[in-house]
N, C-alpha and C positions, 0 to 999 in steps of 0.2 A: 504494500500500500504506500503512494506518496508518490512525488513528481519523478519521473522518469526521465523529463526533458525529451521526449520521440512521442512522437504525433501519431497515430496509430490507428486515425480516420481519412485524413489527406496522404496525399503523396509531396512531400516535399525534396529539397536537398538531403535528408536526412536517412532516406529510402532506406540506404545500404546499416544505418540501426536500427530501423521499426524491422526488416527483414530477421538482424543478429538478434534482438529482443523477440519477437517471435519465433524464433528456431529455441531460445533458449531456454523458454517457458514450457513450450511444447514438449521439451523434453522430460518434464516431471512430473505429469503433466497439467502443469495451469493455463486456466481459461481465465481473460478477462473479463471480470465480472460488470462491467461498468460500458456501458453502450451507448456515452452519448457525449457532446461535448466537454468541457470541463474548464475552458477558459472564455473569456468573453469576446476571444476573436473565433471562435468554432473550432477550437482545435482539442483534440486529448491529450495532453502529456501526462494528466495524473491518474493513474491505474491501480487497479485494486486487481491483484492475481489469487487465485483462489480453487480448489479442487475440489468444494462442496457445493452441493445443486439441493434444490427444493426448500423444503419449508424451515434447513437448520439456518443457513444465514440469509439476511437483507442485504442489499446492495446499492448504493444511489450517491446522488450528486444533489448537495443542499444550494437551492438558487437564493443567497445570502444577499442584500444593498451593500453591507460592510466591505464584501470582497472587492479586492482593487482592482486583481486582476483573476486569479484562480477561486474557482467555484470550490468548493469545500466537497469532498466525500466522505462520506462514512459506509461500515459496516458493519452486522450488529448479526448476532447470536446467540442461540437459546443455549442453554446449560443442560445436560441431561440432569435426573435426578440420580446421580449415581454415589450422593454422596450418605455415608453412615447416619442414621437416626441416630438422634441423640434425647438423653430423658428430658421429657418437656416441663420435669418440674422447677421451681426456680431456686439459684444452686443455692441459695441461703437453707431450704429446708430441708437440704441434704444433711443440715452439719445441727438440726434441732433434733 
């Protein structure tokens, strides 16, 4: 996650790194999660790479006034419950 600097919706000077960043994601294999501008000239530099699909993560691009120039992302994930129950009584009456 975070600016990349390689545009990865245009084709600019920069081609022969948006090519080397996508050969190198590919290989692990991360998908860009974020499909849509992310600066205020229409460009993507800032990418969010990610190998999970469906309902565990969100993905998006926050359309903020404050930004000056870069559109903010975020991505956000659920927790499984896999963590130990613990006694729900409160610890003081543990020790009466």
């Amino acid at each position: 996650m975070g600016n990349f600097n390689v545009d990865i919706i245009k084709d600019n000077n920069r081609l022969k790194n948006k090519h080397e960043l996508l050969c190198f994601m590919d290989k692990f294999p991360l998908k860009s999660q974020v499909n849509e501008n992310t600066t205020k000239v229409g460009s993507q530099s800032d990418h969010i790479w990610a190998n999970v699909f469906g309902n565990e993560c969100k993905f998006g691009v926050i359309k903020a006034y404050w930004s000056n120039f870069h559109k903010l992302i975020y991505f956000a994930f659920q927790l499984l419950n896999t963590l130990p129950m613990y006694n729900k009584k409160p610890l003081m009456s543990q020790f009466i």
